[in-house]
C-alpha positions as CSV (number, residue, x, y, z in Angstrom):
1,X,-25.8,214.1,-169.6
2,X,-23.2,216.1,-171.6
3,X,-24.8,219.2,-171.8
4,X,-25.2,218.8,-168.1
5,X,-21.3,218.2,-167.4
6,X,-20.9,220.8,-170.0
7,X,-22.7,224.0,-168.1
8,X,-21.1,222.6,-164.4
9,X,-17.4,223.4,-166.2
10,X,-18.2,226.4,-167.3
11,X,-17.9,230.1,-165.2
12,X,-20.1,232.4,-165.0
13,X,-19.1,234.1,-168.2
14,X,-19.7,230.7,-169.7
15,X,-16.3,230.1,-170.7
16,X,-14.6,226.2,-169.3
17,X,-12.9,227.2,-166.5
18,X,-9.9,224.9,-165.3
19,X,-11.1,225.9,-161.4
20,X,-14.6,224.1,-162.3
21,X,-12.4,221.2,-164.0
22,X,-9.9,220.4,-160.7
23,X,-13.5,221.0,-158.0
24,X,-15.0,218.4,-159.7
25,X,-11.9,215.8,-159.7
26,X,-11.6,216.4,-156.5
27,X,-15.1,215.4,-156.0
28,X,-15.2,212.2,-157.3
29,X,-11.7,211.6,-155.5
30,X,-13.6,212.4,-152.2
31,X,-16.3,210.0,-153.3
32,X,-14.2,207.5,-154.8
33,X,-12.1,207.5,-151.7
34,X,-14.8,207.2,-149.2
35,X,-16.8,204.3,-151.5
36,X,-13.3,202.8,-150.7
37,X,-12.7,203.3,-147.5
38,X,-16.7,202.4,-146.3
39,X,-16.6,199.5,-148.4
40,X,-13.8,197.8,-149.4
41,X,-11.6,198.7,-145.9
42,X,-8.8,200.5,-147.4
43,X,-7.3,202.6,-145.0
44,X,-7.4,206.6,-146.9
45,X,-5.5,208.8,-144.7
46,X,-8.1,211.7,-142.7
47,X,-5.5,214.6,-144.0
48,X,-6.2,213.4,-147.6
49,X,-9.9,213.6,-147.1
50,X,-9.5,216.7,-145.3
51,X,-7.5,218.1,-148.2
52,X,-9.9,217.0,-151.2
53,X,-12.6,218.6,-148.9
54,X,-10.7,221.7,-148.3
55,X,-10.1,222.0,-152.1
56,X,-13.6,221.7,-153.0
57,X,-14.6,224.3,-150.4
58,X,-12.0,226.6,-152.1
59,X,-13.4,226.3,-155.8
60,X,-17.1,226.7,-154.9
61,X,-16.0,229.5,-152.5
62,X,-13.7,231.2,-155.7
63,X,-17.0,230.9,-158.0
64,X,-19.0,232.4,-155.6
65,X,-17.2,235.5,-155.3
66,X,-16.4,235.6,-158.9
67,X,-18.3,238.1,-161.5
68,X,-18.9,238.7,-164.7
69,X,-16.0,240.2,-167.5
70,X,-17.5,244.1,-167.6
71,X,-15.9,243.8,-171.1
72,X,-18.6,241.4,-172.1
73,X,-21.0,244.3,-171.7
74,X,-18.9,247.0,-173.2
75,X,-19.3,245.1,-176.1
């Protein structure tokens, strides 16, 4: 299980990457909010979920259009 969380925080040169860090907080904040919201009845406000959603969209979107360090192959 920790090599797994290990390769999901790191970019595509295989460094951690804080973007991969904040995407997946903001993941368990989406789920943790809507576990609480489904179940328990606490009221999360719909521009919170929007938000959290709108984050993750941007950090997946931001790894998708990165590449790899040309120095890496220089080298």
């Amino acid at each position: 299980m920790k090599h797994i969380v290990q390769q999901v925080l790191k970019d595509k040169d295989g460094n951690f990457s804080l973007r991969e860090v904040v995407t997946l907080i903001y993941v368990f904040m989406s789920i943790i909010s809507w576990i609480a919201q489904q179940f328990f009845g606490q009221q999360i406000p719909e521009y919170m979920f929007y938000a959290f959603i709108s984050m993750i969209g941007a950090g997946t979107f931001g790894y998708s259009l990165e590449k790899k360090s040309s120095d890496l192959k220089d080298n």
